[in-house]
ZAMAR-146059 format. One record per residue (C-alpha): residue number from 0; residue in one letter; x, y, z. Coordinates in nm, 2 decimals. Example, Ala and Ser with C-alpha at 12.3 -4.5 7.8 and 13.67 -1.06 7.14 Angstrom:
<atom resi="0" resn="A" x="1.23" y="-0.45" z="0.78"/>
<atom resi="1" resn="S" x="1.37" y="-0.11" z="0.71"/>
// end
This chain:
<atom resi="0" resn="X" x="-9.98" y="3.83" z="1.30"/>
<atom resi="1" resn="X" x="-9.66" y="3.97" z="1.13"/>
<atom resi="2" resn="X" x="-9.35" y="3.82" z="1.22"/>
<atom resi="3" resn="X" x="-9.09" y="3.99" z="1.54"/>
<atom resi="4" resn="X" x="-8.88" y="4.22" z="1.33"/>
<atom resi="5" resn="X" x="-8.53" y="4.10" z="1.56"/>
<atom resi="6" resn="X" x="-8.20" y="4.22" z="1.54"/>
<atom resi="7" resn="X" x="-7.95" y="3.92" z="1.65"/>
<atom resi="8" resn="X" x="-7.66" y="4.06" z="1.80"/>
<atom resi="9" resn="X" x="-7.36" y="3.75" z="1.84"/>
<atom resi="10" resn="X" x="-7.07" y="3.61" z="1.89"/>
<atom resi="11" resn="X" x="-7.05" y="3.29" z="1.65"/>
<atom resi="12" resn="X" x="-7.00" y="3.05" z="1.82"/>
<atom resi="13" resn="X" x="-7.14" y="2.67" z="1.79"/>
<atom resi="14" resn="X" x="-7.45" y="2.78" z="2.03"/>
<atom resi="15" resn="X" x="-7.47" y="3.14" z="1.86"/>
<atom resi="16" resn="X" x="-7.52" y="2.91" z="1.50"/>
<atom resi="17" resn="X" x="-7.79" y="2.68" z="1.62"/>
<atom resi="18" resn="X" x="-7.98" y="3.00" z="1.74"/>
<atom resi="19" resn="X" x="-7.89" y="3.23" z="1.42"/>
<atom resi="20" resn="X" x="-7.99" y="2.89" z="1.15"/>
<atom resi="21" resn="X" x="-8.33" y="2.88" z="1.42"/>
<atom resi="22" resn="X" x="-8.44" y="3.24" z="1.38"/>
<atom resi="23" resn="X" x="-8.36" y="3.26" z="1.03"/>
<atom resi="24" resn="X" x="-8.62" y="2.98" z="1.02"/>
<atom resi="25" resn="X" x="-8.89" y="3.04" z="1.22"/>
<atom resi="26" resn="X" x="-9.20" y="3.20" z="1.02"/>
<atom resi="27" resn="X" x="-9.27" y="3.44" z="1.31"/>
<atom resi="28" resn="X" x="-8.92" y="3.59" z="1.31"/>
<atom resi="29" resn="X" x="-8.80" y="3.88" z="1.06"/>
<atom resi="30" resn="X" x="-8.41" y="3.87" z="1.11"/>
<atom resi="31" resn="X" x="-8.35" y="4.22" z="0.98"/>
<atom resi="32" resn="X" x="-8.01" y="4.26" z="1.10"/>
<atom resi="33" resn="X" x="-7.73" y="4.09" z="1.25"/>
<atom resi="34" resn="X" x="-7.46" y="4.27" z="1.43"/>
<atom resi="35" resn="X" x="-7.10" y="4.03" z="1.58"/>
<atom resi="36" resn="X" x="-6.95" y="4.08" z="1.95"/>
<atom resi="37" resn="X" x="-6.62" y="3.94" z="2.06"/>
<atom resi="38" resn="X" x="-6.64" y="3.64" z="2.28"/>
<atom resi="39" resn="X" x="-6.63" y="3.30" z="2.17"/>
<atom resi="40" resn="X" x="-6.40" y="3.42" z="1.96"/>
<atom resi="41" resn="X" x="-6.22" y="3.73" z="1.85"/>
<atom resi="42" resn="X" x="-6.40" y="3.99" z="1.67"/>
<atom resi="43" resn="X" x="-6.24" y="3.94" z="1.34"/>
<atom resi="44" resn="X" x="-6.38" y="3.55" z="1.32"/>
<atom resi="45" resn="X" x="-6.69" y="3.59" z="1.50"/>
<atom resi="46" resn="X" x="-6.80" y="3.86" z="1.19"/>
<atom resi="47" resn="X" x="-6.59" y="3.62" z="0.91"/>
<atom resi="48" resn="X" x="-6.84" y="3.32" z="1.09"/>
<atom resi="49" resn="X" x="-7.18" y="3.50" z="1.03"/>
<atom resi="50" resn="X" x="-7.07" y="3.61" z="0.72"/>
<atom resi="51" resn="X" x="-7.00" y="3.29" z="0.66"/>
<atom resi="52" resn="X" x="-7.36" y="3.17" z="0.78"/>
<atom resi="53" resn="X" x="-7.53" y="3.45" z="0.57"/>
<atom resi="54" resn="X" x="-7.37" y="3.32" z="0.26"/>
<atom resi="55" resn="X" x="-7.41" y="2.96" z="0.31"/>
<atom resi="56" resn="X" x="-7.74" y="2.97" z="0.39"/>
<atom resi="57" resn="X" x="-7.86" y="3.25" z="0.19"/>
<atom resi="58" resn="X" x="-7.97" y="3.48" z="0.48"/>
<atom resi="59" resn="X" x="-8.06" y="3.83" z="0.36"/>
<atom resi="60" resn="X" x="-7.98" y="4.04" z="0.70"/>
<atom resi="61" resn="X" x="-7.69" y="4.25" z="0.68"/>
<atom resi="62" resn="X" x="-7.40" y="4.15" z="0.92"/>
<atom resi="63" resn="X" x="-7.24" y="4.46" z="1.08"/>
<atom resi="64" resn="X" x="-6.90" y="4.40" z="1.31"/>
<atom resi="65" resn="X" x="-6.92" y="4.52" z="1.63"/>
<atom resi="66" resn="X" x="-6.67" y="4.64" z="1.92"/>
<atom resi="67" resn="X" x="-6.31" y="4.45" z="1.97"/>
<atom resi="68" resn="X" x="-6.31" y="4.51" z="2.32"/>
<atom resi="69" resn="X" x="-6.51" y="4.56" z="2.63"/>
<atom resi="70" resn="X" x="-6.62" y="4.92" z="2.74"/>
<atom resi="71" resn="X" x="-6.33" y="4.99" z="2.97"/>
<atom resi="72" resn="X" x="-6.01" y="4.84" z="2.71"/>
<atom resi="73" resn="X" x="-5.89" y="4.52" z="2.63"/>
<atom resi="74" resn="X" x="-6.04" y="4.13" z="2.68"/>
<atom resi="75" resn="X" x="-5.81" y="3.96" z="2.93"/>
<atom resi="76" resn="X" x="-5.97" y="3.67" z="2.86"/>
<atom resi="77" resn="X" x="-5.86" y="3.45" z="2.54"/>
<atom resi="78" resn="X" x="-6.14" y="3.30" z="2.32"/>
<atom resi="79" resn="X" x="-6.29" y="2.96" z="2.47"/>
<atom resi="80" resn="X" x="-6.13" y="2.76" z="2.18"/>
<atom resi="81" resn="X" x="-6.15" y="2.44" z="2.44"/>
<atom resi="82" resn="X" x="-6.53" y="2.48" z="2.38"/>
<atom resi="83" resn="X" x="-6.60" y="2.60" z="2.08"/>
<atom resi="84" resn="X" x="-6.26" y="2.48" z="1.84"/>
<atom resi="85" resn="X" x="-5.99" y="2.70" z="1.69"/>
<atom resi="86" resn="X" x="-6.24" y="2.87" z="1.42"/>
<atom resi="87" resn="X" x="-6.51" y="2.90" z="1.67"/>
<atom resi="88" resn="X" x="-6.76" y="2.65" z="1.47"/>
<atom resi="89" resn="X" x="-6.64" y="2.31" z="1.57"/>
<atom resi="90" resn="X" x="-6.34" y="2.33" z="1.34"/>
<atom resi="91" resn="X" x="-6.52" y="2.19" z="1.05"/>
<atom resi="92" resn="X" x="-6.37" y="2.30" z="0.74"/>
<atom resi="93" resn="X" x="-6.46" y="2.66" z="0.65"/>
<atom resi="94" resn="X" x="-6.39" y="2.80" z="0.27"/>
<atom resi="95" resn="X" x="-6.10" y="3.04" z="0.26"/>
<atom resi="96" resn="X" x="-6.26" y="3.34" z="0.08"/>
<atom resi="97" resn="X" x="-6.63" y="3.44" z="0.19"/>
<atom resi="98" resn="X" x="-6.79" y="3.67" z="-0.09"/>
<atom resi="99" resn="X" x="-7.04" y="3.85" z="0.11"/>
<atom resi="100" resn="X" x="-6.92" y="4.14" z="0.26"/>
<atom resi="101" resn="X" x="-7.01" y="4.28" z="0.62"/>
<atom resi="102" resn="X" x="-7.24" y="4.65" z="0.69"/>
<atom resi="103" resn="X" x="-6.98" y="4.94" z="0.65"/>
<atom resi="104" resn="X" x="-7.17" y="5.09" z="0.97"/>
<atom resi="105" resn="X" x="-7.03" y="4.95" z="1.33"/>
<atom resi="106" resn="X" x="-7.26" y="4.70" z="1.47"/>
<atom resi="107" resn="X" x="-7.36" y="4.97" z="1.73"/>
<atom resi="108" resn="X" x="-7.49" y="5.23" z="1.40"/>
<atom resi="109" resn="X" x="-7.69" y="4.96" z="1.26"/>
<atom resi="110" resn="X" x="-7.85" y="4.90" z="1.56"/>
<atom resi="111" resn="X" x="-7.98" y="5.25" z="1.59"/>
<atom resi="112" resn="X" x="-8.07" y="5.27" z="1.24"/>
<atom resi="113" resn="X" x="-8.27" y="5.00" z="1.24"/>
<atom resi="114" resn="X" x="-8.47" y="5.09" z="1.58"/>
<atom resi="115" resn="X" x="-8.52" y="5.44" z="1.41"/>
<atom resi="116" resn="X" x="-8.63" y="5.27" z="1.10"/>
<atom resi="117" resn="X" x="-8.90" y="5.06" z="1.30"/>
<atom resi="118" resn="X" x="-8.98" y="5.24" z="1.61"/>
<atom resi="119" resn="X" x="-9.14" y="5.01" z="1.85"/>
<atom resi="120" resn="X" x="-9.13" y="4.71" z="1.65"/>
<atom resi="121" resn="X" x="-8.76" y="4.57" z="1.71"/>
<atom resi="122" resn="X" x="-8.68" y="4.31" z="1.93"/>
<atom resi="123" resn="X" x="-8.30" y="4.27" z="2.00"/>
<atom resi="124" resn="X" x="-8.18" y="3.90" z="2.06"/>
<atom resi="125" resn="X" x="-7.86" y="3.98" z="2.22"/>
<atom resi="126" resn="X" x="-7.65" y="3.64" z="2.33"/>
<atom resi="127" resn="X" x="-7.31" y="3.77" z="2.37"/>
<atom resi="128" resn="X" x="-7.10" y="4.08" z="2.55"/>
<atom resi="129" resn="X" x="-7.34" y="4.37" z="2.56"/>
<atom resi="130" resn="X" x="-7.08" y="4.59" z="2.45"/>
<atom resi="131" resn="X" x="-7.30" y="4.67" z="2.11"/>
<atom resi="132" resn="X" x="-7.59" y="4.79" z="2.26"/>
<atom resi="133" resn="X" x="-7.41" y="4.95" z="2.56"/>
<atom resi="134" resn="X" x="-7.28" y="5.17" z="2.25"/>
<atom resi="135" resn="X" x="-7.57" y="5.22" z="2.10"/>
<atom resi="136" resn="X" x="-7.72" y="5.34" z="2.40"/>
<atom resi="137" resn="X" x="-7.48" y="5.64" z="2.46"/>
<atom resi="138" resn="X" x="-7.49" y="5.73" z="2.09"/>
<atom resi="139" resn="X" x="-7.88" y="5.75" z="2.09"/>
<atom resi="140" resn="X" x="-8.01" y="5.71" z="2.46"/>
<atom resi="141" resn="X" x="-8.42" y="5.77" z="2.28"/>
<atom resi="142" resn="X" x="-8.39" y="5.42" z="2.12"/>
<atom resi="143" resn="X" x="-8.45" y="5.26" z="2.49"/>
<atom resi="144" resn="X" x="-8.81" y="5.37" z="2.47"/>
<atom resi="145" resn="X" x="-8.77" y="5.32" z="2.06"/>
<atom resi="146" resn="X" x="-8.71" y="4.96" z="2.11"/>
<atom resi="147" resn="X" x="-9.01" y="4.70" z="2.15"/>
<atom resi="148" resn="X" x="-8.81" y="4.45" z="2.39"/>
<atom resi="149" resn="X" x="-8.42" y="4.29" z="2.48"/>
<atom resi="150" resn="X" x="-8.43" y="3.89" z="2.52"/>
<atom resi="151" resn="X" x="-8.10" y="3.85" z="2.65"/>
<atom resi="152" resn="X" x="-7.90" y="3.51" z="2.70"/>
<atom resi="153" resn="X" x="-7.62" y="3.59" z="2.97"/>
<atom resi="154" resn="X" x="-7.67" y="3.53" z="3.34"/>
<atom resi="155" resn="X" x="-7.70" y="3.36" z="3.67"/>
<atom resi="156" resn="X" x="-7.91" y="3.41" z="3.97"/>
<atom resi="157" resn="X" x="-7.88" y="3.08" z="4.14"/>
<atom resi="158" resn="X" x="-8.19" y="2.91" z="4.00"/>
<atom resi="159" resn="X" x="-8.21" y="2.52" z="4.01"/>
<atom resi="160" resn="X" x="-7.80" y="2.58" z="4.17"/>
<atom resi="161" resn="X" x="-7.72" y="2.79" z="3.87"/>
<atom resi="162" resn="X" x="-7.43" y="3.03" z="3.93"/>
<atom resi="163" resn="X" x="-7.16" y="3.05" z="3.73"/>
<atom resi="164" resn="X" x="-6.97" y="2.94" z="3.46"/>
<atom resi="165" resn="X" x="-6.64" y="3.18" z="3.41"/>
<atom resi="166" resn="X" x="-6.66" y="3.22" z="3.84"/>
<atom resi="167" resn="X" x="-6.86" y="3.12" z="4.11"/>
<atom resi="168" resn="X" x="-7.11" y="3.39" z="4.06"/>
<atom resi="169" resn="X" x="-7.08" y="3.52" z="3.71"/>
<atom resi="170" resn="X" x="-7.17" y="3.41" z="3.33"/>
<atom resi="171" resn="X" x="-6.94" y="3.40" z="3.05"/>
<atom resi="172" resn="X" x="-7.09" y="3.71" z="2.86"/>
<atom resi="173" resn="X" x="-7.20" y="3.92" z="3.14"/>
<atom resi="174" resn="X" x="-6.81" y="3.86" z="3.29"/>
<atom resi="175" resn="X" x="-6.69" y="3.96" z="2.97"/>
<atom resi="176" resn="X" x="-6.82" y="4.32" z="2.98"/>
<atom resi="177" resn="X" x="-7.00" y="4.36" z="3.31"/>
<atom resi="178" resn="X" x="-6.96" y="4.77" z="3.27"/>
<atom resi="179" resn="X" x="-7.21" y="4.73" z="2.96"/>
<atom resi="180" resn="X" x="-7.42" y="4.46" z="3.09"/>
<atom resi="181" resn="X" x="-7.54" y="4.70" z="3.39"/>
<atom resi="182" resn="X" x="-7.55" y="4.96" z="3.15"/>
<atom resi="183" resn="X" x="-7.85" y="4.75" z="2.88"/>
<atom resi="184" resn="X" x="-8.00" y="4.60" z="3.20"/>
<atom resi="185" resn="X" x="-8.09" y="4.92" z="3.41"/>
<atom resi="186" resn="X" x="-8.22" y="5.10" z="3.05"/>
<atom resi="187" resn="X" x="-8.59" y="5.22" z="3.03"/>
<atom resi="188" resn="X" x="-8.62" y="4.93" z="2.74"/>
<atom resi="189" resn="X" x="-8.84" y="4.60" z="2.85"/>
<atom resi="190" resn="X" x="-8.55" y="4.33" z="2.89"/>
<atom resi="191" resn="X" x="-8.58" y="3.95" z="2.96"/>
<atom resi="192" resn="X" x="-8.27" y="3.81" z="3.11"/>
<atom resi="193" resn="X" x="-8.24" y="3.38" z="2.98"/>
<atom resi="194" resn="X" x="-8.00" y="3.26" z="3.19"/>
<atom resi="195" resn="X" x="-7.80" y="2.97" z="3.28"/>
<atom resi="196" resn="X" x="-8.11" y="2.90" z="3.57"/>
<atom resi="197" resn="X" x="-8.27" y="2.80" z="3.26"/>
<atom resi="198" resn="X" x="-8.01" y="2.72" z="2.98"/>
<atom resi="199" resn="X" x="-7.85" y="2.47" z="3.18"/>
<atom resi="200" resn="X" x="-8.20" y="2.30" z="3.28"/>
<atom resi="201" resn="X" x="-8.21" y="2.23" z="2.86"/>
<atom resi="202" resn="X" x="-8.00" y="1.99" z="2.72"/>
<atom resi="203" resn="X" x="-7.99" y="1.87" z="2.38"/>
<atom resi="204" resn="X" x="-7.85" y="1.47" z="2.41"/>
<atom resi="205" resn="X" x="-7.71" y="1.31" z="2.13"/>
<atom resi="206" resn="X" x="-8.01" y="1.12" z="2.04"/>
<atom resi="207" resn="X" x="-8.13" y="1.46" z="1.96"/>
<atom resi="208" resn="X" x="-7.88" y="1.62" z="1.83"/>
<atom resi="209" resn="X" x="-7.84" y="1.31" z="1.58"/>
<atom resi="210" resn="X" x="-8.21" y="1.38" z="1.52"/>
<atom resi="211" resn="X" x="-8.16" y="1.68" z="1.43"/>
<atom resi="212" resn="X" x="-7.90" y="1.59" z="1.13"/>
<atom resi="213" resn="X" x="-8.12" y="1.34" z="1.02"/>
<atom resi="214" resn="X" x="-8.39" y="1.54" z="0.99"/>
<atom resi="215" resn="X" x="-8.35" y="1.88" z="1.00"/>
<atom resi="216" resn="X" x="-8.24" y="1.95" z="0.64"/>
<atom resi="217" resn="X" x="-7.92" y="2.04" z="0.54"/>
<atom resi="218" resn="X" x="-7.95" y="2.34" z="0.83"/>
<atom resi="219" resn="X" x="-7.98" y="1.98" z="1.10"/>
<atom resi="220" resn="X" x="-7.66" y="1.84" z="0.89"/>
<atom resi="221" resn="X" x="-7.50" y="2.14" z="1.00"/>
<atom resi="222" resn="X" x="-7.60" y="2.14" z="1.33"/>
<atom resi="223" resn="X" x="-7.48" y="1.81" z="1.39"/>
<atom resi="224" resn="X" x="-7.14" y="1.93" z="1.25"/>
<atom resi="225" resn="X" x="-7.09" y="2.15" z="1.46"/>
<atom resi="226" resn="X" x="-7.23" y="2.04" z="1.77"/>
<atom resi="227" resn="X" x="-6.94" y="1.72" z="1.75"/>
<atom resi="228" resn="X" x="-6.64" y="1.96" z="1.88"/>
<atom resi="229" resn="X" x="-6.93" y="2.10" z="2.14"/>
<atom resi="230" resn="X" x="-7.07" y="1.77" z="2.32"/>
<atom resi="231" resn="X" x="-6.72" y="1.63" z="2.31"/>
<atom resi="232" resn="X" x="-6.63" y="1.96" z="2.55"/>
<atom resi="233" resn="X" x="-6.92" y="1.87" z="2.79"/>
<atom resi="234" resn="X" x="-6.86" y="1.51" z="2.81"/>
<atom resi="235" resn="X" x="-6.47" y="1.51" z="2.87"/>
<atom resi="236" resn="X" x="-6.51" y="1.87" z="3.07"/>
<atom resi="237" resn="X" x="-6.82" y="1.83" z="3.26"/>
<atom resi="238" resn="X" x="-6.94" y="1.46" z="3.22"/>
<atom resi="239" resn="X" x="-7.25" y="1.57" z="3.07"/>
<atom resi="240" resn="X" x="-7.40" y="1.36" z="2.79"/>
<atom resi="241" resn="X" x="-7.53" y="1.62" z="2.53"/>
<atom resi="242" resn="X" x="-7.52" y="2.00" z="2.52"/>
<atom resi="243" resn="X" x="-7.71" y="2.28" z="2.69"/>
<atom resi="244" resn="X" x="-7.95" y="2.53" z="2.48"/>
<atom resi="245" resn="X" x="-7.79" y="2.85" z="2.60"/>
<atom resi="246" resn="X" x="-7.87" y="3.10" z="2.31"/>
<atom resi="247" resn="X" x="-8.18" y="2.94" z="2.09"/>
<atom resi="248" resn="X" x="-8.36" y="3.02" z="2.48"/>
<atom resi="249" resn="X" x="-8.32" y="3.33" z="2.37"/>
<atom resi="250" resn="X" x="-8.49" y="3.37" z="2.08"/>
<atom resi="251" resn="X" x="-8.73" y="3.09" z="2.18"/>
<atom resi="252" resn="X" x="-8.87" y="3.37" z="2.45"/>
<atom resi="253" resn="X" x="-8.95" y="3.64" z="2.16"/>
<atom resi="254" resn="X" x="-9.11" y="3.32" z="1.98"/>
<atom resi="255" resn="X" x="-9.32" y="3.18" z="2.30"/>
<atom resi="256" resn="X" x="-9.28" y="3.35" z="2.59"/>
<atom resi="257" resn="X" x="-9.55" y="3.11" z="2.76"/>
<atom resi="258" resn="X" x="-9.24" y="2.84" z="2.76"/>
<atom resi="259" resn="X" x="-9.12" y="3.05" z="3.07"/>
<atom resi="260" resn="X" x="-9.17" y="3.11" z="3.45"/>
<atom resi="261" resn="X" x="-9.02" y="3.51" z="3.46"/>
<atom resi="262" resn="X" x="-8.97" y="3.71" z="3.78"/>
<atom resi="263" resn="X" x="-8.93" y="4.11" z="3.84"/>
<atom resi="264" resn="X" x="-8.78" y="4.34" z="3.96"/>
<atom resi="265" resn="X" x="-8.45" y="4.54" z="3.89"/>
<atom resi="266" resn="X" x="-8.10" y="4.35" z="3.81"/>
<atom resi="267" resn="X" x="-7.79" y="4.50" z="3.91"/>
<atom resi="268" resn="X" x="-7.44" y="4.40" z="3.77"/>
<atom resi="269" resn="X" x="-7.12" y="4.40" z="3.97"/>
<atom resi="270" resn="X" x="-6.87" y="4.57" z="3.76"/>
<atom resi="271" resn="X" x="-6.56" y="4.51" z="4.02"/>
<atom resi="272" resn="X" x="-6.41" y="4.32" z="4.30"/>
<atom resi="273" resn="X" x="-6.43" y="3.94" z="4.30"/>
<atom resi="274" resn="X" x="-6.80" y="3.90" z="4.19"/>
<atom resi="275" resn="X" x="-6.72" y="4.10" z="3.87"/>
<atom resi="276" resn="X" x="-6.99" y="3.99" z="3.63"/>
<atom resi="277" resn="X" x="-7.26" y="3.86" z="3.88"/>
<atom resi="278" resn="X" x="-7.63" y="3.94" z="3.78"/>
<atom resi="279" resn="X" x="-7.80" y="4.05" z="4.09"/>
<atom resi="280" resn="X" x="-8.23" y="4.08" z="4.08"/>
<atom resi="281" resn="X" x="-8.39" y="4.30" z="4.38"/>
<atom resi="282" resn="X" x="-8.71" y="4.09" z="4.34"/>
<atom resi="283" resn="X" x="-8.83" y="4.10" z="4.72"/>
<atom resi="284" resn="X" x="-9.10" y="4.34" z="4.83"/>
<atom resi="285" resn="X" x="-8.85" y="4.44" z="5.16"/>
<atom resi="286" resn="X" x="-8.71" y="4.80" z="5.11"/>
<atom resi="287" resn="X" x="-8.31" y="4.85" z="5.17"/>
<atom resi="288" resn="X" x="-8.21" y="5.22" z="5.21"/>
<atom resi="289" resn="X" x="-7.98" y="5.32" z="4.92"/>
<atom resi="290" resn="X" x="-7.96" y="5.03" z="4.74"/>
<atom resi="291" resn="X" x="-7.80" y="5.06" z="4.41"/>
<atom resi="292" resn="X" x="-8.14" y="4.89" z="4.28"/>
<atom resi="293" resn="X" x="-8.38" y="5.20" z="4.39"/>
<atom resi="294" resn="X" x="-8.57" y="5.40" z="4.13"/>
<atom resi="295" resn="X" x="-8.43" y="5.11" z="3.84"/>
<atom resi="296" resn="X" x="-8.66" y="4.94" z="3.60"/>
<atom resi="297" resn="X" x="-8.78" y="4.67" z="3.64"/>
<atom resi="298" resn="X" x="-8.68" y="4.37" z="3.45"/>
<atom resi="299" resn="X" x="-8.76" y="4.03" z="3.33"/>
<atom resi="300" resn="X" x="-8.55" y="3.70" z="3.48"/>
<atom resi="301" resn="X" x="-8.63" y="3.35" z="3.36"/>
<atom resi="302" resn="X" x="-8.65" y="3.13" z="3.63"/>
<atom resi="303" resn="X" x="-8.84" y="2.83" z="3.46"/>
<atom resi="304" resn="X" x="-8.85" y="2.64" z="3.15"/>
<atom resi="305" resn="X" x="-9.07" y="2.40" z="2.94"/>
<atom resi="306" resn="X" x="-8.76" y="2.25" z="2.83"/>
<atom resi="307" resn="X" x="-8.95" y="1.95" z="2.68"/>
<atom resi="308" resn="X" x="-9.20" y="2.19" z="2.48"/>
<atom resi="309" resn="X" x="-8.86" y="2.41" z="2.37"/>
<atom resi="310" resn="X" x="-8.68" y="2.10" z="2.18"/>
<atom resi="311" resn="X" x="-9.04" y="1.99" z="2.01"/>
<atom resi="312" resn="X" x="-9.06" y="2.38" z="1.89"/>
<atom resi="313" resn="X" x="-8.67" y="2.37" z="1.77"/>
<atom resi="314" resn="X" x="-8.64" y="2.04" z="1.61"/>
<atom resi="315" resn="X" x="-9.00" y="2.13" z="1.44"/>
<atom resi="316" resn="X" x="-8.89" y="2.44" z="1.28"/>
<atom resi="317" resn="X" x="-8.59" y="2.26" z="1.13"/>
<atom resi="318" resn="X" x="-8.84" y="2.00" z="1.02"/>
<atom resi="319" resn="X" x="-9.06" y="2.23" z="0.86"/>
<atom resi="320" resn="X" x="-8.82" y="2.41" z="0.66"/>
<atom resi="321" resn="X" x="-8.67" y="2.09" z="0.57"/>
<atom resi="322" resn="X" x="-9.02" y="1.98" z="0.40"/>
<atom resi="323" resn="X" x="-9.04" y="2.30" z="0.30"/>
<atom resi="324" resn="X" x="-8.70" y="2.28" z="0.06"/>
<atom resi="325" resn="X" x="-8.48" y="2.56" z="0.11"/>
<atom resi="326" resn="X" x="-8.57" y="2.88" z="0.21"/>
// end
């Protein structure tokens, strides 16, 4: 079978780098374009970081830079350096001058493009603000039914006590542009919606993270580099040992969707008042009269997780490549 052609749209980000180094390797996956969100950093070092990747590691997709702000005006929320260090990789030591250079199209351009190129065969991996595709969508509404499917990391819907991590009720990238969020998730495009129901059920320890450098090639070394600032936030912040999987889930989903329990039904975002960013799924058969979730699509949520079969499958595919020499 030919490999997902995927569009990875980002905020790097220590997560964000484990799941771009993971869909760059994994032979069923054709990254054919990657497009940078603010978030985990500002926009200007989230694009200078996957450039960075895409030279490093010698990853063909063009990188395009996407929106500085959310729909409605400017972030009011500073970059999580706390989690993910002052450069948003873990502060290791990045090279002053990167040589690649980023798309000249916005992020939201080269999403179209791309769709229009391959109608029906694009999968986007979005695991930041939606704000890209949001855009995308009101340049060139058609590419909804253009677009083979959205995986989506971003969300919470109370699974296994799962709400929120920015609130009580809302996820760090949905809270970050809820206005675009409800925009991609009521869409006529097929969307599955990882969340931290499931991202926070799948935790990396260090055993497995040290696994990982050891034997993942010089893409594991890195991983283990960057991961150091990363469990060091969930130990002293959370008293976890090791780190959640939050956007590899996401891709791992286009890769094996067997490795998840899904529900359906539409998902609503609240785009005001004190639950501003909560993901709400209408996934009962009872009928409410006008309910902001009548005559929506229906959507994918994860609500379960092989998390046992999910690390075999990552730490294989750095394995392989590994044997494999570079690639």
């Amino acid at each position: 079978m030919a490999p997902h052609k995927v569009i990875f749209d980002t905020d790097p980000g220590i997560d964000d780098a484990m799941a771009l180094l993971f869909i760059h390797l994994h032979e069923s996956l054709d990254l054919i374009g990657i497009t940078t969100c603010l978030g985990n950093a500002d926009i200007a070092t989230t694009t200078r970081n996957a450039l960075y990747l895409k030279q490093r590691f010698g990853i063909a997709a063009p990188v395009a830079k996407g929106a500085a702000n959310p729909l409605k005006g400017p972030s009011t929320r500073p970059p999580p350096k706390h989690i993910h260090g002052d450069n948003g990789l873990g502060n290791v030591p990045l090279p002053e001058a990167i040589t690649v250079s980023a798309d000249p199209r916005p992020a939201w351009q080269l999403i179209v493009d791309l769709v229009r190129n391959h109608p029906h065969e694009v999968t986007i991996i979005a695991v930041g603000r939606m704000t890209n595709l949001a855009l995308a969508l009101r340049h060139d509404p058609d590419i909804a039914k253009l677009t083979k499917a959205v995986s989506i990391m971003g969300g919470a819907f109370g699974g296994h006590g799962h709400t929120g991590n920015v609130t009580p009720v809302a996820e760090a990238n949905i809270h970050g542009d809820p206005d675009a969020a409800d925009e991609v998730m009521t869409a006529p495009w097929p969307v599955t919606v990882v969340g931290l129901d499931v991202t926070h059920e799948t935790v990396m320890t260090p055993a497995y993270l040290r696994k990982l450098g050891d034997e993942g090639g010089k893409w594991g070394e890195f991983m283990w580099e960057i991961s150091r600032h990363y469990e060091k936030f969930y130990r002293d912040a959370m008293g976890h040992e090791g780190i959640a999987c939050h956007d590899s889930l996401a891709a791992a989903y286009v890769i094996d969707p067997s490795l998840f329990q899904t529900r359906r039904g539409p998902v609503r975002v609240a785009t005001e008042g004190i639950a501003i960013g909560q993901t709400i799924q209408h996934h009962q058969r009872r009928k409410f009269p006008d309910s902001p979730w009548d005559n929506q699509v229906a959507q994918n949520v994860a609500v379960g997780i092989d998390s046992a079969q999910f690390l075999d499958l990552y730490l294989d595919t750095f394995r392989r490549a590994a044997a494999a020499g570079a690639r």
